[in-house]
PDB file of N, CA, C and O in Angstrom:
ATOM      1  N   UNK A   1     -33.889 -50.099  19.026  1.00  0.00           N
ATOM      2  CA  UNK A   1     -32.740 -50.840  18.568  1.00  0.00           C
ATOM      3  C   UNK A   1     -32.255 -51.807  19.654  1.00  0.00           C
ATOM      4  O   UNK A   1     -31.788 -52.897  19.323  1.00  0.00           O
ATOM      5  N   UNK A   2     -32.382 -51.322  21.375  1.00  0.00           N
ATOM      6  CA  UNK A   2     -32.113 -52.431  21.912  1.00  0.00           C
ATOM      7  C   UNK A   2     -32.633 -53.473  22.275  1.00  0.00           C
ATOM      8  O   UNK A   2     -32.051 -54.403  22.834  1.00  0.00           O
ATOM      9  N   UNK A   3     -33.920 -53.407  21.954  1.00  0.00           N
ATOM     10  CA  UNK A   3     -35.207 -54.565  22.075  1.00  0.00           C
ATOM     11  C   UNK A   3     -34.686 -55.532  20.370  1.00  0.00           C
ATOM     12  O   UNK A   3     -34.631 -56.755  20.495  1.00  0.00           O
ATOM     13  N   UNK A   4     -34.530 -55.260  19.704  1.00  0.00           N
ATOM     14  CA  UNK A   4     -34.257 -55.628  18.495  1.00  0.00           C
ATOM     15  C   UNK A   4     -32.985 -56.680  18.843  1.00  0.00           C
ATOM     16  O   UNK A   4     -33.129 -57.886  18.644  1.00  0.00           O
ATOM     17  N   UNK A   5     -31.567 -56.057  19.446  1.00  0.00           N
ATOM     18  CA  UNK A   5     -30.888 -57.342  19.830  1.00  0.00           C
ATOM     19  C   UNK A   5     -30.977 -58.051  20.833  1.00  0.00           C
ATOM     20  O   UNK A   5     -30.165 -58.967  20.970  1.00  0.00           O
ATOM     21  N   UNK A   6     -32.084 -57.803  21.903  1.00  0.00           N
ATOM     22  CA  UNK A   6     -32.490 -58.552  22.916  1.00  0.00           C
ATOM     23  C   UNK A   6     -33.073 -59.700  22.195  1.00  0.00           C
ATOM     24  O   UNK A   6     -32.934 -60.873  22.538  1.00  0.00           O
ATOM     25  N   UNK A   7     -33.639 -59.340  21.319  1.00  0.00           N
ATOM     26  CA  UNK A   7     -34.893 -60.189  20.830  1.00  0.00           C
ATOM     27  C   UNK A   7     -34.035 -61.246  20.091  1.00  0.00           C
ATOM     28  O   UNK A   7     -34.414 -62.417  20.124  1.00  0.00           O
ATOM     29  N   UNK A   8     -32.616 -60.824  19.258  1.00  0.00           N
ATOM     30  CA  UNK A   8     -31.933 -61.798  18.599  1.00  0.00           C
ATOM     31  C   UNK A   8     -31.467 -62.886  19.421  1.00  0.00           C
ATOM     32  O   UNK A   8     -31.513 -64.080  19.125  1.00  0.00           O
ATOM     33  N   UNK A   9     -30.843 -62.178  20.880  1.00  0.00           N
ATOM     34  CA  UNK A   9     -30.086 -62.806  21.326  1.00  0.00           C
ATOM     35  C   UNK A   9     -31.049 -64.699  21.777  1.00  0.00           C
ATOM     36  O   UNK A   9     -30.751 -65.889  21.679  1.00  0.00           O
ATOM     37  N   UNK A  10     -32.443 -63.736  22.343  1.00  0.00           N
ATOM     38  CA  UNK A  10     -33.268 -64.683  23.000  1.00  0.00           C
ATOM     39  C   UNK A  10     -33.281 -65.934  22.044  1.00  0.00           C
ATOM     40  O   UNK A  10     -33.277 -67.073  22.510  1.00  0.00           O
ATOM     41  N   UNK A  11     -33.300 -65.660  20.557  1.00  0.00           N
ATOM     42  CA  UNK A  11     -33.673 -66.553  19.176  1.00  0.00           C
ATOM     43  C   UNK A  11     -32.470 -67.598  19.248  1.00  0.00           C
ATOM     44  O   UNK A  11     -32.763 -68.769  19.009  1.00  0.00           O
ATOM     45  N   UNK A  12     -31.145 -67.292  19.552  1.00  0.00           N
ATOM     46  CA  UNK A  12     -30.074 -68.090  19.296  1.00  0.00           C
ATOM     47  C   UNK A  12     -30.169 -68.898  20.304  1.00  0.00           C
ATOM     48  O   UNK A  12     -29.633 -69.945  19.941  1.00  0.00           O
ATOM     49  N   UNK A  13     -30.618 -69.021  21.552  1.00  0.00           N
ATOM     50  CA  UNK A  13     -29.706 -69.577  22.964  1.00  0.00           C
ATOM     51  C   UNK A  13     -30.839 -71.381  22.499  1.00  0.00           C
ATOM     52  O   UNK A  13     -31.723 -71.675  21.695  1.00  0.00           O
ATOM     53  N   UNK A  14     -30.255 -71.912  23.319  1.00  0.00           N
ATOM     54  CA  UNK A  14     -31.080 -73.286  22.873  1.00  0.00           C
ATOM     55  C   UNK A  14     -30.463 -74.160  21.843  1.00  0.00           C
ATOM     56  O   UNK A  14     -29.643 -73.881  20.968  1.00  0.00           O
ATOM     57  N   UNK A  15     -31.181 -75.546  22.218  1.00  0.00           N
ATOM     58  CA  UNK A  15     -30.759 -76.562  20.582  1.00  0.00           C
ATOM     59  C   UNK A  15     -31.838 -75.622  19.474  1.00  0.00           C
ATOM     60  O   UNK A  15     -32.739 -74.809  19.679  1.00  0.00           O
ATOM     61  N   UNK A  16     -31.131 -76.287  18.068  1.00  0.00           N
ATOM     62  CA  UNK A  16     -31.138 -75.956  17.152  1.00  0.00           C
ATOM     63  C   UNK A  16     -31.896 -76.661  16.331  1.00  0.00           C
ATOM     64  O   UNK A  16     -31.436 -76.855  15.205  1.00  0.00           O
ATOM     65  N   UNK A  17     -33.287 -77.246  16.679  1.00  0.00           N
ATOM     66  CA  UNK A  17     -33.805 -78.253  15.751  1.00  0.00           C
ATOM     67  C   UNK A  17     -33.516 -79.241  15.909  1.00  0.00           C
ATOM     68  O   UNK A  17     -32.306 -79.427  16.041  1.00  0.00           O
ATOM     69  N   UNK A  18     -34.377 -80.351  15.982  1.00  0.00           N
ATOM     70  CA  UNK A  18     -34.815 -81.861  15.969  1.00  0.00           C
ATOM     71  C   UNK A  18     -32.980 -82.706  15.954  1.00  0.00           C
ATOM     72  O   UNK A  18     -32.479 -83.680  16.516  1.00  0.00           O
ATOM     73  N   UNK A  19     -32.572 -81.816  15.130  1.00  0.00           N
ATOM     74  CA  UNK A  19     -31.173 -83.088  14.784  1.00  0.00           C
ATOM     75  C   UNK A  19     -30.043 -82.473  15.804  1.00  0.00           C
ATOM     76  O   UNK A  19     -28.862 -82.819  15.778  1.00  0.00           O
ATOM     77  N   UNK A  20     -30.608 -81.480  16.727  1.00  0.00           N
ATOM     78  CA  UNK A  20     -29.189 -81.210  17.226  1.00  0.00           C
ATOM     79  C   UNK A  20     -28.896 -82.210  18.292  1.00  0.00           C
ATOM     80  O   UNK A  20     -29.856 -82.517  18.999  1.00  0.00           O
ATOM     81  N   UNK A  21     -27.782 -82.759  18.531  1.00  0.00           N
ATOM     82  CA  UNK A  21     -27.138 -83.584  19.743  1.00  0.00           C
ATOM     83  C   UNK A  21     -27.048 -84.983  19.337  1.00  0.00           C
ATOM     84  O   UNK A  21     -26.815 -85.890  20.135  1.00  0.00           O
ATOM     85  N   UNK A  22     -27.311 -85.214  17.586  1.00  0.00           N
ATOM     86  CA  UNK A  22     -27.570 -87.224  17.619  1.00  0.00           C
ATOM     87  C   UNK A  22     -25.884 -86.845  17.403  1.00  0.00           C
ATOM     88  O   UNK A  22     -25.265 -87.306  18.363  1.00  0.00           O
ATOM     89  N   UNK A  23     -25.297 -86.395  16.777  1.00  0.00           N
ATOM     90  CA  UNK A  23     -23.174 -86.716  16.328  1.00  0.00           C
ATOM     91  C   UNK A  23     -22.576 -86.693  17.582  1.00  0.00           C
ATOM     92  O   UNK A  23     -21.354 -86.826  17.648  1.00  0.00           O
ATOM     93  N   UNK A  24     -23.547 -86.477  19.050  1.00  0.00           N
ATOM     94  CA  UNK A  24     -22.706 -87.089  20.043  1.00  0.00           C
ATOM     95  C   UNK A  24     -22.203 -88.483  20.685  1.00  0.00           C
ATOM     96  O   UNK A  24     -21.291 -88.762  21.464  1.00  0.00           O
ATOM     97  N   UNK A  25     -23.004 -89.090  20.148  1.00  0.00           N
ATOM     98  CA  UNK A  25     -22.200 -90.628  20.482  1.00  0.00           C
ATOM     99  C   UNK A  25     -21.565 -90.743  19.752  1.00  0.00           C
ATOM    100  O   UNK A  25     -20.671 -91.457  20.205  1.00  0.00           O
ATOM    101  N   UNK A  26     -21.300 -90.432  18.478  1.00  0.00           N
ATOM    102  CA  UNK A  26     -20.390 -90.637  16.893  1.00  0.00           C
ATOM    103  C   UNK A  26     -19.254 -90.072  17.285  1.00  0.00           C
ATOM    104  O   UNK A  26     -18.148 -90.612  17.286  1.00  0.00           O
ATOM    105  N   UNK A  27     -19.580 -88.713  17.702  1.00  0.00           N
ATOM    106  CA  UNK A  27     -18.058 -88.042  18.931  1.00  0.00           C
ATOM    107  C   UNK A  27     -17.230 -88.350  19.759  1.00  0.00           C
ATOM    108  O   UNK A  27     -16.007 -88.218  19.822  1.00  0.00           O
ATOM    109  N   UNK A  28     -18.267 -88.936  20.646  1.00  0.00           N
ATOM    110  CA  UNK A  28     -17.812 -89.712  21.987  1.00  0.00           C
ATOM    111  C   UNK A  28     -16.769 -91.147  21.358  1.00  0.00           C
ATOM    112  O   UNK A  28     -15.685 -91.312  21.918  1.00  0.00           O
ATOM    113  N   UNK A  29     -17.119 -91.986  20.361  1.00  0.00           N
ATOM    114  CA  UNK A  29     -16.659 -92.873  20.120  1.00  0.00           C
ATOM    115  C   UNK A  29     -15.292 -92.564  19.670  1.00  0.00           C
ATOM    116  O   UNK A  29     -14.311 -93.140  20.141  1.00  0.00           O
ATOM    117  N   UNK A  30     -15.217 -91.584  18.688  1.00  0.00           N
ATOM    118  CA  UNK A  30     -14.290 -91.219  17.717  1.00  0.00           C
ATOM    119  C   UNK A  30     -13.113 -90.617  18.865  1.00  0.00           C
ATOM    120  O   UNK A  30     -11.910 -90.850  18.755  1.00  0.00           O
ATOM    121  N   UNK A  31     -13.667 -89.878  19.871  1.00  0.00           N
ATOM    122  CA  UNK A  31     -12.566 -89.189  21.067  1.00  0.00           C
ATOM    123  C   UNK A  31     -11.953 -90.604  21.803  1.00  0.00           C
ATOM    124  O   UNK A  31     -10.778 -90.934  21.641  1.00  0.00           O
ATOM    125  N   UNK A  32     -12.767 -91.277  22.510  1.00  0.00           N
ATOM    126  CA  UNK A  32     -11.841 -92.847  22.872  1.00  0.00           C
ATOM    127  C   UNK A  32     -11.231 -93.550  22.030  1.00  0.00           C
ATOM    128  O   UNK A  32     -10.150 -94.038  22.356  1.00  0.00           O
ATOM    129  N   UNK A  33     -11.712 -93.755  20.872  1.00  0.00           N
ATOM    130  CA  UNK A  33     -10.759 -94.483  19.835  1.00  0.00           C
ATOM    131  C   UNK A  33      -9.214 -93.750  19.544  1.00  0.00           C
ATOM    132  O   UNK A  33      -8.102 -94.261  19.679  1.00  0.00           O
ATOM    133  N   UNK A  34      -9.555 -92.459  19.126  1.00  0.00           N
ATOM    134  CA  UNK A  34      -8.386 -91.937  18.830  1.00  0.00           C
ATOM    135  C   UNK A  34      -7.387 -91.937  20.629  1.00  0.00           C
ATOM    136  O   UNK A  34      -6.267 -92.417  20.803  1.00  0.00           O
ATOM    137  N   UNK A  35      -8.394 -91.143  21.853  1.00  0.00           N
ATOM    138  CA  UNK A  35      -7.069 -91.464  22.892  1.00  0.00           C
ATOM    139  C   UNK A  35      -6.669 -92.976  23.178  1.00  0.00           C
ATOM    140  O   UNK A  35      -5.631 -93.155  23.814  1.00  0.00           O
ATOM    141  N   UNK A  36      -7.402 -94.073  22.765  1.00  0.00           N
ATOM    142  CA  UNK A  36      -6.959 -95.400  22.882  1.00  0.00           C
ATOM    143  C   UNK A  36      -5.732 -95.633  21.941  1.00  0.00           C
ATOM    144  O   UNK A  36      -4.878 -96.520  21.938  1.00  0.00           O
ATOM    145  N   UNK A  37      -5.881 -94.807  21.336  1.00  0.00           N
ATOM    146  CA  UNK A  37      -4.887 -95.336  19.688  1.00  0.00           C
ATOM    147  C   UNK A  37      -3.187 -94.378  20.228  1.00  0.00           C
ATOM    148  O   UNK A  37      -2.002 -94.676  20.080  1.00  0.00           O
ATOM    149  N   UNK A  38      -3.905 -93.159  20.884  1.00  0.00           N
ATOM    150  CA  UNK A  38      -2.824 -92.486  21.095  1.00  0.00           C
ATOM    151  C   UNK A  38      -1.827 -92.996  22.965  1.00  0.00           C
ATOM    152  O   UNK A  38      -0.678 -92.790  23.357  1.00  0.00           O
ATOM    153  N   UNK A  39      -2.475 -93.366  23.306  1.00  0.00           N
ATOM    154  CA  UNK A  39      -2.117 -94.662  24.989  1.00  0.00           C
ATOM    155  C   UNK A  39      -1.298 -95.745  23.866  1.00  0.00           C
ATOM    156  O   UNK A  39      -0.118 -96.063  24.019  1.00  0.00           O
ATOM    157  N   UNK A  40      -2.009 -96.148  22.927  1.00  0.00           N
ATOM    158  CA  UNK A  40      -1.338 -97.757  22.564  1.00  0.00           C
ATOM    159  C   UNK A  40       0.422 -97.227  21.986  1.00  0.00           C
ATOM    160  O   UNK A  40       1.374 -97.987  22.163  1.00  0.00           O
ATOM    161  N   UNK A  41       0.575 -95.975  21.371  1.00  0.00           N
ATOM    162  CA  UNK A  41       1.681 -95.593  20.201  1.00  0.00           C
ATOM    163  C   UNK A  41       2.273 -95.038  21.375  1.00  0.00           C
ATOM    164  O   UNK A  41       3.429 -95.373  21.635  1.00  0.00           O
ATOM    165  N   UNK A  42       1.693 -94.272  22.101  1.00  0.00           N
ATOM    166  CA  UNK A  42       3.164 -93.699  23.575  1.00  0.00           C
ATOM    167  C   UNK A  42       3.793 -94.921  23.956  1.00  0.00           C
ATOM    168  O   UNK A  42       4.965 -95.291  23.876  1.00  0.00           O
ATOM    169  N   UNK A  43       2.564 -95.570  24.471  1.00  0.00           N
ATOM    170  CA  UNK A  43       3.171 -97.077  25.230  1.00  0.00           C
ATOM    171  C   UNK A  43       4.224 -97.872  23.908  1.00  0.00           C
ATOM    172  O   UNK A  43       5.331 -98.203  24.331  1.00  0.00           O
ATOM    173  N   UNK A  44       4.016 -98.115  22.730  1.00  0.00           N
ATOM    174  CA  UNK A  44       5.217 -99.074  22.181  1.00  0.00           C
ATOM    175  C   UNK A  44       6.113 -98.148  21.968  1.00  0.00           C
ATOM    176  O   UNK A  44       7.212 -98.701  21.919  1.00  0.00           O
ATOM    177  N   UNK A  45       6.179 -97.335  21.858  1.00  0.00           N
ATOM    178  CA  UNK A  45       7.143 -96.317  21.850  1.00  0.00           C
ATOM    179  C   UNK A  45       8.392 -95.934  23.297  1.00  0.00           C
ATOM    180  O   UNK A  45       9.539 -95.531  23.488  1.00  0.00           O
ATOM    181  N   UNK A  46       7.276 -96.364  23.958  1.00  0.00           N
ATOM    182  CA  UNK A  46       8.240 -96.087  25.306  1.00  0.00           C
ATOM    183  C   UNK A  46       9.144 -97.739  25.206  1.00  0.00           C
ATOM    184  O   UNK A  46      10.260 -97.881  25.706  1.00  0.00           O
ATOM    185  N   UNK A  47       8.671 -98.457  24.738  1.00  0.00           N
ATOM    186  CA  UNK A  47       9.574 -99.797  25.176  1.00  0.00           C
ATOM    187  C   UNK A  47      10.463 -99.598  24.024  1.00  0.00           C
ATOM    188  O   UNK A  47      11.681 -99.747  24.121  1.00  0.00           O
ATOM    189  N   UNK A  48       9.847 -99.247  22.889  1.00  0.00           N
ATOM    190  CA  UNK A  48      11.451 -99.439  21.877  1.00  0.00           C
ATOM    191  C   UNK A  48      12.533 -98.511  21.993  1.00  0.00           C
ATOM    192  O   UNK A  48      13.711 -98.624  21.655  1.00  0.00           O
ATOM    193  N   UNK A  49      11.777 -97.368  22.653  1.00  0.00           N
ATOM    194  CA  UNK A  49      12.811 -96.217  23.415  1.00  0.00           C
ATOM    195  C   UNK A  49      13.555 -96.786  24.058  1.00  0.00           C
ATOM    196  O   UNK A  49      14.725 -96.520  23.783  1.00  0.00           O
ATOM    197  N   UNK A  50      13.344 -97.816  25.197  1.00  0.00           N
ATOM    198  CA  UNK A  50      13.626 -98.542  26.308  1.00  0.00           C
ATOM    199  C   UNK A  50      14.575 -99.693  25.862  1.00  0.00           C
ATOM    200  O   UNK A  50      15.570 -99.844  26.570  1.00  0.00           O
ATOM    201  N   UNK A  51      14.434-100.469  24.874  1.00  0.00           N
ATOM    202  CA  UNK A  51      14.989-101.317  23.726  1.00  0.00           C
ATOM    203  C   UNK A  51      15.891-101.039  23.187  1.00  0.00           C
ATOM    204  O   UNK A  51      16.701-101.917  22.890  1.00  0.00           O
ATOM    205  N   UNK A  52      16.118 -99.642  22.832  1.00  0.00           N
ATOM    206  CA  UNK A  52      17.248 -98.679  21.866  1.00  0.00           C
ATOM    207  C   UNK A  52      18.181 -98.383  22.986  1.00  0.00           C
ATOM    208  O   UNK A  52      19.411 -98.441  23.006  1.00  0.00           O
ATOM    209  N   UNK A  53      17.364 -98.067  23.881  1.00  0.00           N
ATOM    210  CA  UNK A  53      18.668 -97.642  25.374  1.00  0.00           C
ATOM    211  C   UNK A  53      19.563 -98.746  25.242  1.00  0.00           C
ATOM    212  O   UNK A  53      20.663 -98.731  24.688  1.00  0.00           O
ATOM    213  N   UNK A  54      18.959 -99.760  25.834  1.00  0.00           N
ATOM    214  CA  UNK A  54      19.685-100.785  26.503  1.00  0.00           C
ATOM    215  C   UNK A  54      20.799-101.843  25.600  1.00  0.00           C
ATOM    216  O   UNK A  54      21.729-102.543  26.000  1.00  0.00           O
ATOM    217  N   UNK A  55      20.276-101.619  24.306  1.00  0.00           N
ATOM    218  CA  UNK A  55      21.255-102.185  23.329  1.00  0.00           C
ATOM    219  C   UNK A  55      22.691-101.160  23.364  1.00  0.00           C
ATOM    220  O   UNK A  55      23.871-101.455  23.553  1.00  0.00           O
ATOM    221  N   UNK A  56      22.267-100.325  23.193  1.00  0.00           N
ATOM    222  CA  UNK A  56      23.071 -98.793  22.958  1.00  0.00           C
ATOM    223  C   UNK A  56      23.997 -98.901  24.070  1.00  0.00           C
ATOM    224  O   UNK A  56      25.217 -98.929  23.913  1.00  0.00           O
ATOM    225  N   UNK A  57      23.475 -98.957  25.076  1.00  0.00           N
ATOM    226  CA  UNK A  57      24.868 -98.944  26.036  1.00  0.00           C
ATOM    227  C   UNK A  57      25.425-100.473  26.631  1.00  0.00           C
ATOM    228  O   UNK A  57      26.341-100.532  27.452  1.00  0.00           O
ATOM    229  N   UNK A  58      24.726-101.703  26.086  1.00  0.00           N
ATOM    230  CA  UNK A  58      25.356-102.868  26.334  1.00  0.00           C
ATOM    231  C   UNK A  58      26.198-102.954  25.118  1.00  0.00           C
ATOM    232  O   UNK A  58      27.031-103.859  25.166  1.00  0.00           O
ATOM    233  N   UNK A  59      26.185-101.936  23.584  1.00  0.00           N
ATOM    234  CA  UNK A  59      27.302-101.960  23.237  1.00  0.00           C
ATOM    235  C   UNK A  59      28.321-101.233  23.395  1.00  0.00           C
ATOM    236  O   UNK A  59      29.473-101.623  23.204  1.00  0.00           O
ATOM    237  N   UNK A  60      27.972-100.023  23.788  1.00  0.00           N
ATOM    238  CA  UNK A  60      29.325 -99.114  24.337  1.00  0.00           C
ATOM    239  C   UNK A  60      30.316 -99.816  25.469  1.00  0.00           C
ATOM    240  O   UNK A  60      31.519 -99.591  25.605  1.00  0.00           O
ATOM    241  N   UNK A  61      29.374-100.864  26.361  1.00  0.00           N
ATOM    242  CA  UNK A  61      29.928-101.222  27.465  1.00  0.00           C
ATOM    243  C   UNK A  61      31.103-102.024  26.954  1.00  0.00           C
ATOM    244  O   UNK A  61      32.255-102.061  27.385  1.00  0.00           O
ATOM    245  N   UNK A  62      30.499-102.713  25.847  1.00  0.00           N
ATOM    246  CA  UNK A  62      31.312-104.060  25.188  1.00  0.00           C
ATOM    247  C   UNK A  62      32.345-103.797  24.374  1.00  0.00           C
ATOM    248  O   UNK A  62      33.308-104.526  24.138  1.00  0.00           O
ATOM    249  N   UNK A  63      32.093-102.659  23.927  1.00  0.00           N
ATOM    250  CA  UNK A  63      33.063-101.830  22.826  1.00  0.00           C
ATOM    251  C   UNK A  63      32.783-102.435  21.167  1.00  0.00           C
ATOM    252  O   UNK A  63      33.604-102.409  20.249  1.00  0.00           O
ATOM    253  N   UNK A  64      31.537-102.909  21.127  1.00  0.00           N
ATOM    254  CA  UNK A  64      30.924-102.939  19.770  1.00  0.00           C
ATOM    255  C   UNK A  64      30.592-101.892  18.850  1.00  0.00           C
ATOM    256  O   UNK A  64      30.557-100.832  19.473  1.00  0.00           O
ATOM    257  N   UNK A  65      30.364-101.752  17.777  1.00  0.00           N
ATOM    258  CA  UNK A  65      29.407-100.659  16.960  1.00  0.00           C
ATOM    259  C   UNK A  65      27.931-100.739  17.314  1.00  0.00           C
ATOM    260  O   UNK A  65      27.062-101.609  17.263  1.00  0.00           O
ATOM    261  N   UNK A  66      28.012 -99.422  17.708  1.00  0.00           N
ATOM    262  CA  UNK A  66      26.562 -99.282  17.785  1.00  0.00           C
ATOM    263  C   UNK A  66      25.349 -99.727  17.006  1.00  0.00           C
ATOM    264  O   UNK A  66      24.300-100.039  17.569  1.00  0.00           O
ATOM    265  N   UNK A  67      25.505 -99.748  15.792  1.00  0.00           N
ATOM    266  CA  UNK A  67      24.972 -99.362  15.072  1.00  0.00           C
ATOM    267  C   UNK A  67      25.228-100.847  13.665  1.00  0.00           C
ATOM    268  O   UNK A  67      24.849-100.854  12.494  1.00  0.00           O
ATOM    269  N   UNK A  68      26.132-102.099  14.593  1.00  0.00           N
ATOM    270  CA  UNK A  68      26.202-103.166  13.684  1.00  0.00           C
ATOM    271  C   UNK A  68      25.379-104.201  14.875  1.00  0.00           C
ATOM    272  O   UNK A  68      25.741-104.745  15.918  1.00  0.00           O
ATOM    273  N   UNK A  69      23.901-104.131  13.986  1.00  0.00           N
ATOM    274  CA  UNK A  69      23.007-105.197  14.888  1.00  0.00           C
ATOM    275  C   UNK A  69      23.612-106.284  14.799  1.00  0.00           C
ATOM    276  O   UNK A  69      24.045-106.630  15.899  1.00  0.00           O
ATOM    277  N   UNK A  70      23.850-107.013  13.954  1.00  0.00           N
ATOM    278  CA  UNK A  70      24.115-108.915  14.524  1.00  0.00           C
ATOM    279  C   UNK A  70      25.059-109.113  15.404  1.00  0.00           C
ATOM    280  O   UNK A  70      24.936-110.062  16.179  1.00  0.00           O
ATOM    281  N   UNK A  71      26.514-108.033  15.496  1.00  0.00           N
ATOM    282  CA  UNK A  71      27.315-107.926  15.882  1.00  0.00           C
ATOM    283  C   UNK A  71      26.674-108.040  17.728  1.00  0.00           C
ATOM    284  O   UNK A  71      27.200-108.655  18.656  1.00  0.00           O
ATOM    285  N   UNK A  72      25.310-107.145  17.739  1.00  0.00           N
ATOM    286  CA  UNK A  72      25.064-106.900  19.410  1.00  0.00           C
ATOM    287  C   UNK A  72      23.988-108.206  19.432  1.00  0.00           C
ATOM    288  O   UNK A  72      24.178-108.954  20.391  1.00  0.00           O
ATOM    289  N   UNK A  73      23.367-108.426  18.920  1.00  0.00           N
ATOM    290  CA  UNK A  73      22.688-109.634  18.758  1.00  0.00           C
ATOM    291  C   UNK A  73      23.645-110.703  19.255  1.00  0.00           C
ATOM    292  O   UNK A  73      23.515-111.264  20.343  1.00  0.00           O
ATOM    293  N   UNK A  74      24.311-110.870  18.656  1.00  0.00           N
ATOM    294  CA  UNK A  74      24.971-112.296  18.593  1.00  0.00           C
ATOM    295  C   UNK A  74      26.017-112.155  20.329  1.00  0.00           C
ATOM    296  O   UNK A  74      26.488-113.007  21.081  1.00  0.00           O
ATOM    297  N   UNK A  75      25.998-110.732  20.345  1.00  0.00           N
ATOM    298  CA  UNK A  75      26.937-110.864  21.727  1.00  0.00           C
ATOM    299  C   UNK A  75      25.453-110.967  22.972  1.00  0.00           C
ATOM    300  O   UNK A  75      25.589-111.608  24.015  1.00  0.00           O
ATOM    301  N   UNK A  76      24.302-110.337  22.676  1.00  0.00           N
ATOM    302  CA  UNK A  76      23.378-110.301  23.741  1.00  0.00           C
ATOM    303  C   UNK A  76      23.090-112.011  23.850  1.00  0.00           C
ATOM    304  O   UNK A  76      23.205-112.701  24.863  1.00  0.00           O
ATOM    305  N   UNK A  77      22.753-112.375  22.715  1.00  0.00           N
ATOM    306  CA  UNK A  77      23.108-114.115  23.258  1.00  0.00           C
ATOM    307  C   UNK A  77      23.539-114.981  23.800  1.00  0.00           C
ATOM    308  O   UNK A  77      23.032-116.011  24.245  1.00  0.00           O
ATOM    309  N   UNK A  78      25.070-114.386  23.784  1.00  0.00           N
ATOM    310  CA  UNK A  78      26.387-114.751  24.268  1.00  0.00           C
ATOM    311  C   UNK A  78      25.940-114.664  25.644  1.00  0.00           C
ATOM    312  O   UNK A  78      25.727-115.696  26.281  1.00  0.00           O
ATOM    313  N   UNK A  79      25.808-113.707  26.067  1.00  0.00           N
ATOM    314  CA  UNK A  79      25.509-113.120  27.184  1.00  0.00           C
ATOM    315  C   UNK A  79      24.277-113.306  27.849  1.00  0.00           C
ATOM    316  O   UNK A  79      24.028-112.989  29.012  1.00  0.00           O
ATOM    317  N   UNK A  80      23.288-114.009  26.775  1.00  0.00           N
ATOM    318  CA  UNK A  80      21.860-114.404  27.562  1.00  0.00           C
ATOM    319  C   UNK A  80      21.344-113.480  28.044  1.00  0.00           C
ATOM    320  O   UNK A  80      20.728-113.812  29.056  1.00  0.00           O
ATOM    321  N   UNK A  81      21.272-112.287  27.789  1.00  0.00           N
ATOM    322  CA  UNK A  81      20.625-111.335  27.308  1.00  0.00           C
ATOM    323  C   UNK A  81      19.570-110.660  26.128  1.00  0.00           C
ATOM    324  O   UNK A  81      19.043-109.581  25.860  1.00  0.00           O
ATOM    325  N   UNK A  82      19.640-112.080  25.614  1.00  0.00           N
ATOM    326  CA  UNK A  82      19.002-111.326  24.300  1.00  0.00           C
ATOM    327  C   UNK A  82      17.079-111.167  24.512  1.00  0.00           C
ATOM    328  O   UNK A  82      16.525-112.210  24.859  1.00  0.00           O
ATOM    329  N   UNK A  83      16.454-110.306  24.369  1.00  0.00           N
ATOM    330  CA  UNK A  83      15.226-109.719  24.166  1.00  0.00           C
ATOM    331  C   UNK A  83      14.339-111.009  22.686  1.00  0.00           C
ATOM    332  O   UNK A  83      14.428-111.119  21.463  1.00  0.00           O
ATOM    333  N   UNK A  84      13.485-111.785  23.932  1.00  0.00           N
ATOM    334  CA  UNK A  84      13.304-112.650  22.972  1.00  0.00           C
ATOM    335  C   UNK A  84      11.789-112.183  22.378  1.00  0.00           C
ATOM    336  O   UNK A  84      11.131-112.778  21.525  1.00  0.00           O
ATOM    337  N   UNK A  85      11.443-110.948  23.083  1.00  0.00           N
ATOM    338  CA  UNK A  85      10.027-110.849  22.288  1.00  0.00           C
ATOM    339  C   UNK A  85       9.818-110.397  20.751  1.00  0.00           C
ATOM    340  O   UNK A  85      10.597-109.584  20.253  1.00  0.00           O
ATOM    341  N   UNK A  86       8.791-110.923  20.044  1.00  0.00           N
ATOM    342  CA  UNK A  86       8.457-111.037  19.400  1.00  0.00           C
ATOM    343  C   UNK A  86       8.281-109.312  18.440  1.00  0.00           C
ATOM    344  O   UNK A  86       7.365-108.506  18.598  1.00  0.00           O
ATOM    345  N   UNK A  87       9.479-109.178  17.483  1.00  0.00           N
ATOM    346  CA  UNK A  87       9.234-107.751  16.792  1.00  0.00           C
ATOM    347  C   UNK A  87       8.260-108.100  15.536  1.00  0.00           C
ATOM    348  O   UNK A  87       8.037-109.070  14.812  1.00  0.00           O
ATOM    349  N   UNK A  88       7.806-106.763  15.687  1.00  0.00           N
ATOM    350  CA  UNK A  88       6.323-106.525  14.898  1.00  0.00           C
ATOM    351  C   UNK A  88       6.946-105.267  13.989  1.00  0.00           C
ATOM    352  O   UNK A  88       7.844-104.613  14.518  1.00  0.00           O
ATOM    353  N   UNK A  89       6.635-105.006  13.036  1.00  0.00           N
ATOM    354  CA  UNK A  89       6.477-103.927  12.498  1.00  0.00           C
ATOM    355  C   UNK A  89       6.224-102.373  12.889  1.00  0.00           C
ATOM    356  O   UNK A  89       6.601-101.330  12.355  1.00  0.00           O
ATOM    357  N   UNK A  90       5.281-102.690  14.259  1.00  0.00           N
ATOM    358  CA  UNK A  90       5.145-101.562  14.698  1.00  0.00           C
ATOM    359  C   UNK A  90       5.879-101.144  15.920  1.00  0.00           C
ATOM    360  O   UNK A  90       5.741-100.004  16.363  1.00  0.00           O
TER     361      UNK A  90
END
């Protein structure tokens, strides 16, 4: 009986036939794409985080509503402050 699972074990260790190892470049690609995708969404995320701050307390400073954009718009102008880049959807 213990020659019997020696003998199994020996059968498993190794590739597995002709096709084992080609889904590693298909892998490899799919792992950089997705951590590229997941670098790009931290990163815009950190600036609109960064974006939300800075409105947020240039209206508390001012004694605006938080939360009435044209109102901080129209004063970040005033003020030449205003964030002229270009909003996207994302």
């Amino acid at each position: 009986m213990l020659y019997e699972i020696l003998a199994q074990a020996d059968q498993l260790e190794g590739p597995l036939g002709p096709e084992f190892g080609k889904a590693s470049p298909i892998g490899l690609f799919v792992l950089v794409v997705s951590l590229v995708a997941v670098l790009f969404i931290g990163w815009r995320l950190s600036r609109r985080i960064a974006r939300l701050n800075r409105r947020q307390r240039f209206a508390e400073d001012n004694g605006l509503d938080v939360f009435d954009t044209e109102a901080i718009d129209k004063a970040l102008k005033e003020a030449g402050l205003y964030d002229q880049a270009k909003r996207t959807w994302f």
